[in-house]
C-alpha positions in Angstrom: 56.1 68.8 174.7 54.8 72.2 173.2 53.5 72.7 170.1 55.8 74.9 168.9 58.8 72.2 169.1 57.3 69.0 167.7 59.1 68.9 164.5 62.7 68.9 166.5 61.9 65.4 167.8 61.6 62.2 166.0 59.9 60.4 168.8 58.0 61.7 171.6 56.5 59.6 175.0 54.4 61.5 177.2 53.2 60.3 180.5 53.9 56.2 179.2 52.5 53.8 181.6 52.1 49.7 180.9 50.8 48.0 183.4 49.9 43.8 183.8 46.9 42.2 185.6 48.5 39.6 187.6 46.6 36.8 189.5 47.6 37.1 193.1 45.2 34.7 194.9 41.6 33.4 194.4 39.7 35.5 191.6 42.2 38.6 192.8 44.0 40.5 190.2 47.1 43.4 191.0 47.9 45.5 188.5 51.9 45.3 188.3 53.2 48.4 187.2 56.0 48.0 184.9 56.3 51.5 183.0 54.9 54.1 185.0 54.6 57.7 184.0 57.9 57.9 181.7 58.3 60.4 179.3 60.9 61.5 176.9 62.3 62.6 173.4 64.5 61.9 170.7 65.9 63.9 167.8 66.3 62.6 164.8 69.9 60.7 164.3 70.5 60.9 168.0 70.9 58.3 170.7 69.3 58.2 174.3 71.0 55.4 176.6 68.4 54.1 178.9 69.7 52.2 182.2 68.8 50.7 185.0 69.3 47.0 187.4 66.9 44.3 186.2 63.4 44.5 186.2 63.1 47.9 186.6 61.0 48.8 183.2 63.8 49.4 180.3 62.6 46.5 178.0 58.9 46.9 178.8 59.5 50.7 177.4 61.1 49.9 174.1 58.6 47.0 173.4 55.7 49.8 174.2 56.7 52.3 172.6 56.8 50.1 169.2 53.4 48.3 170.1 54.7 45.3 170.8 52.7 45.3 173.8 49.6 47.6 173.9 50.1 50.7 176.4 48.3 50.8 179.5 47.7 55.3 178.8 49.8 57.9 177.8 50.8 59.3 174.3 53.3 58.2 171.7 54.5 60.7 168.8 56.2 59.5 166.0 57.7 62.5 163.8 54.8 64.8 165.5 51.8 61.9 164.7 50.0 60.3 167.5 51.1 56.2 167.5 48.1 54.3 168.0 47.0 50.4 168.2 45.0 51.2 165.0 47.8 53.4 162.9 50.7 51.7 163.8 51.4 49.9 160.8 52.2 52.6 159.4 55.0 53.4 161.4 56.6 49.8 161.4 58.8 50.5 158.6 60.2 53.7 160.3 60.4 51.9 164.0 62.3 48.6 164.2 63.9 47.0 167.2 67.3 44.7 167.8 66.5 42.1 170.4 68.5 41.2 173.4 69.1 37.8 172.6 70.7 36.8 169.0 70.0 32.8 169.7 66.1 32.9 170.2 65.0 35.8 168.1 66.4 34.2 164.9 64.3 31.4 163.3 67.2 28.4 163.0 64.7 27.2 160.1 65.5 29.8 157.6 68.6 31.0 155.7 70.3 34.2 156.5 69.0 35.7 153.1 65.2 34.9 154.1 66.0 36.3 157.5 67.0 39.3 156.4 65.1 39.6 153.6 61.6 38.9 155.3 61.1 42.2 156.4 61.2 42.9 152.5 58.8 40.1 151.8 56.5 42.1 154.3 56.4 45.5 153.1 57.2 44.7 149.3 60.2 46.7 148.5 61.7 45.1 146.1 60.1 43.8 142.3 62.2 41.2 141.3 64.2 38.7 143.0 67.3 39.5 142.0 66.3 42.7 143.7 65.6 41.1 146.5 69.2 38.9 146.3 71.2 42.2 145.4 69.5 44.2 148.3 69.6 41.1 150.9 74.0 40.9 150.0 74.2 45.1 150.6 72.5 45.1 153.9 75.3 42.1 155.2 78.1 44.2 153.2 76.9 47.3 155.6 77.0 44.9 158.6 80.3 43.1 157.8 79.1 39.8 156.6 80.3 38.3 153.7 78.2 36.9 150.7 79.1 33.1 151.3 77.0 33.7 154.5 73.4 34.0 152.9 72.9 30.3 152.2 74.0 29.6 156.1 71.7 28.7 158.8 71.8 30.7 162.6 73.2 27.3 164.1 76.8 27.9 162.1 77.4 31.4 163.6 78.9 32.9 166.9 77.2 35.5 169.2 79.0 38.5 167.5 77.3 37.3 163.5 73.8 36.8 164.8 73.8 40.2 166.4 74.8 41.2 163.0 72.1 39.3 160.6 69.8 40.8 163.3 70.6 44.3 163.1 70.9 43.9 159.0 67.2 42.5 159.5 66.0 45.9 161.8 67.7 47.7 159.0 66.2 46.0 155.9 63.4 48.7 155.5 65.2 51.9 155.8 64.1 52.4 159.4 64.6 56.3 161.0 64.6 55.0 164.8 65.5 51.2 166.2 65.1 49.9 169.5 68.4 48.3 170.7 67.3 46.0 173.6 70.8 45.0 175.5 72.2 44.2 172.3 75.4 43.4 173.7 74.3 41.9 176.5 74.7 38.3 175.4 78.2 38.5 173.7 81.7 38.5 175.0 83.6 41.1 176.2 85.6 41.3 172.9 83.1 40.9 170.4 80.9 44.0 172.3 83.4 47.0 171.0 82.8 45.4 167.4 79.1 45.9 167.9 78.9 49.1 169.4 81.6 50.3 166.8 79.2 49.1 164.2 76.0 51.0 165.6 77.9 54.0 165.5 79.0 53.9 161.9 75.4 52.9 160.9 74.1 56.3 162.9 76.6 58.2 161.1 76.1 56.9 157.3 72.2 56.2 157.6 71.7 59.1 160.1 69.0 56.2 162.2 68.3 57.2 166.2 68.6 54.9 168.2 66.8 54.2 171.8 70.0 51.9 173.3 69.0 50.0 176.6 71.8 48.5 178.5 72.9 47.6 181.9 76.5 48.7 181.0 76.8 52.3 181.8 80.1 52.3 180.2 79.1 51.8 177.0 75.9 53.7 177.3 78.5 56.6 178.1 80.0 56.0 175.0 77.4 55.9 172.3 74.8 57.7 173.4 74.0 61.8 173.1 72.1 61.5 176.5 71.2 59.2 179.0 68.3 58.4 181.3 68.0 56.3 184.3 65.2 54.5 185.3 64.5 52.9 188.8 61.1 50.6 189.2 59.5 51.5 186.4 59.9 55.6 187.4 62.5 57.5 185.5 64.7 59.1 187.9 67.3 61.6 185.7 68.2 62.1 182.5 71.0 64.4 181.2 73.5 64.5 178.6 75.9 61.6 178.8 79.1 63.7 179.7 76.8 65.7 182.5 75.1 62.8 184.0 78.6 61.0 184.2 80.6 63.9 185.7 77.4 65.6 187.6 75.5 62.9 188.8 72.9 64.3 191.4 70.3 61.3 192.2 71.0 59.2 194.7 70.5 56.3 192.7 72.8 57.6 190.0 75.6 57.7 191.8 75.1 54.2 193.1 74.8 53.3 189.5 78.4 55.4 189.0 80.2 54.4 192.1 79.9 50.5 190.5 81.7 51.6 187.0 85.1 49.7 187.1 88.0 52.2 186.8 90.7 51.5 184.8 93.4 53.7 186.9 94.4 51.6 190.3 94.8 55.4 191.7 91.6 56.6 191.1 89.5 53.3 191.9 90.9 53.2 195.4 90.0 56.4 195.7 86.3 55.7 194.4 83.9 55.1 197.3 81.4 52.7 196.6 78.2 53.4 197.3 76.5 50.3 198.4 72.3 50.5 198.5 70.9 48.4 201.7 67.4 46.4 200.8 65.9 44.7 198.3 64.0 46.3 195.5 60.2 46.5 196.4 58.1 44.7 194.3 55.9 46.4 191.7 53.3 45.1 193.0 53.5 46.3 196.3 55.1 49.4 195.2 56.2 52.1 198.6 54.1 56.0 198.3 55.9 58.1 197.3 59.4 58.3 195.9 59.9 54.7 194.6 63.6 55.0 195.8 62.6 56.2 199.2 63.1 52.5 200.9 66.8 52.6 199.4 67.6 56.0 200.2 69.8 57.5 202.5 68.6 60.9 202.3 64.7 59.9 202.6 62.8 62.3 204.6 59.0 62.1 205.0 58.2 64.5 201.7 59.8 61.0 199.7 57.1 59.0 201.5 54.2 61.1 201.5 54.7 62.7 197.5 56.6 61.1 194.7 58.6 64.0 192.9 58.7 65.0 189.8 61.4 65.1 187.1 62.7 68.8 187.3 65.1 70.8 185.5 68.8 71.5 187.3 69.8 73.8 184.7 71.1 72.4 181.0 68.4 70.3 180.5 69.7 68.2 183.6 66.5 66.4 184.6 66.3 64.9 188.1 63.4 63.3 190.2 64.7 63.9 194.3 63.1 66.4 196.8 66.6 66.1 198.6 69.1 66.8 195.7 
């Protein structure tokens, strides 16, 4: 990012890399590399969809970029300030996260009303407890829980109202930017719209951004501004979500696409999957190169010998192929 355009993004990740030391064999360590040279930017109330299959980095980036785990190199930028291991607890009011699972990242030992209002304990924003009580019952009203619910332990709610005491927790201190790790991941089917429904109202009357990792590119499509792909830990394109959906241009991409369930019998017999042969290699044992090259149809011996970089197509249409 130049320095002429810092104060247009909220958050900034240049060059991101995370890597773990794992023990494979008799006082060997390999250096598995989980995030590895990501970069990217978000404005302030606007939402970047991050997907990808399994394993290939998405959590590992939100957790990083709020210091959950320490990065391995590169730079974060948090309204233009450099985010480090030392000056991050500054930024923890302004950065929250929504975790994947609603069942293990709630403590089952404490009431809705001290889940919610711990992260109020923790940066002292209130000065009384009736305060406390008053600002605890507005956060569930905003999330579409009812009062009667703050004496309640996690054991007596569904899927759908954890997700929701979670998301009233990220939002307890005001935050400008939350992390939401698969947040729908772990609910049914009809419970997800009321979710996703609900992040969207909250980006519209609080005006939060929102980093939204998913496997579901259909709802990705539908709440976020843009969206980025990543593919073994490499991000692969990124583009607004209407352009990357009708203009897809990596090969992986349009694997991604090709699986999207289509609700026109018509058109989804007319939709040729694209089916990718092999396995994913293993990050630590990663191929030169392209990272996709293995998977890849159109591989040629540039993708083996020199990984490419994400370029511009035109419209801010990012895209990391030498053969696209």
């Amino acid at each position: 990012m130049s320095e002429t355009n810092k104060s247009e993004y909220l958050v900034e990740v240049n060059h991101l890399k995370e890597y773990f030391p794992i023990r494979t064999g008799w006082g060997k360590t390999t250096m598995l590399k989980a995030v590895d040279d990501v970069s990217f930017a978000i404005k302030p109330g606007e939402t970047l969809g991050l997907v990808g299959e399994s394993g290939c980095g998405k959590t590992t980036v939100g957790r990083t970029l709020l210091h959950l785990y320490k990065p391995t190199d590169g730079e974060i930028r948090f309204n233009g300030e450099l985010v480090t291991s030392k000056n991050v607890h500054k930024f923890r009011k302004d950065m929250q996260m929504v975790f994947q699972d609603p069942y293990s990242s709630l403590d089952p030992r404490m009431t809705v009303e001290d889940i919610i209002g711990e992260p109020l304990d923790v940066h002292k924003l209130y000065s009384t407890k009736a305060e406390r009580h008053q600002k605890v019952l507005d956060l569930m009203s905003l999330v579409g829980l009812n009062a009667e619910h703050a004496t309640r332990y996690i054991h007596e709610f569904s899927g759908g109202q954890r997700q929701r005491i979670g998301i009233a927790r990220a939002l307890a201190v005001n935050p400008k930017f939350i992390v939401c790790d698969e947040p729908v991941s772990a609910l049914d089917v009809s419970i997800q719209a009321q979710v996703i429904n609900m992040f969207e109202e909250l980006r519209e009357k609080l005006g939060v951004a929102y980093l939204f990792i998913a496997h579901d590119l259909l709802i990705v499509h539908h709440i976020s501004d843009r969206i980025a792909v990543m593919y073994l830990g490499h991000m692969v394109e990124m583009a607004e979500a209407d352009e990357l959906n009708d203009n897809p241009i990596h090969p992986y991409t349009l694997s991604l696409l090709s699986a999207v369930p289509v609700p026109d019998p018509e058109k989804a017999r007319a939709n040729k999957r694209i089916i990718l042969e092999g396995d994913v290699p293993s990050p630590l044992n990663m191929p030169s190169g392209c990272p996709f090259r293995t998977r890849c149809r159109f591989a040629t011996e540039q993708c083996a010998k020199e990984r490419p970089a994400l370029t511009d197509r035109g419209n801010g249409h990012m895209v990391a192929c030498w053969n696209k």
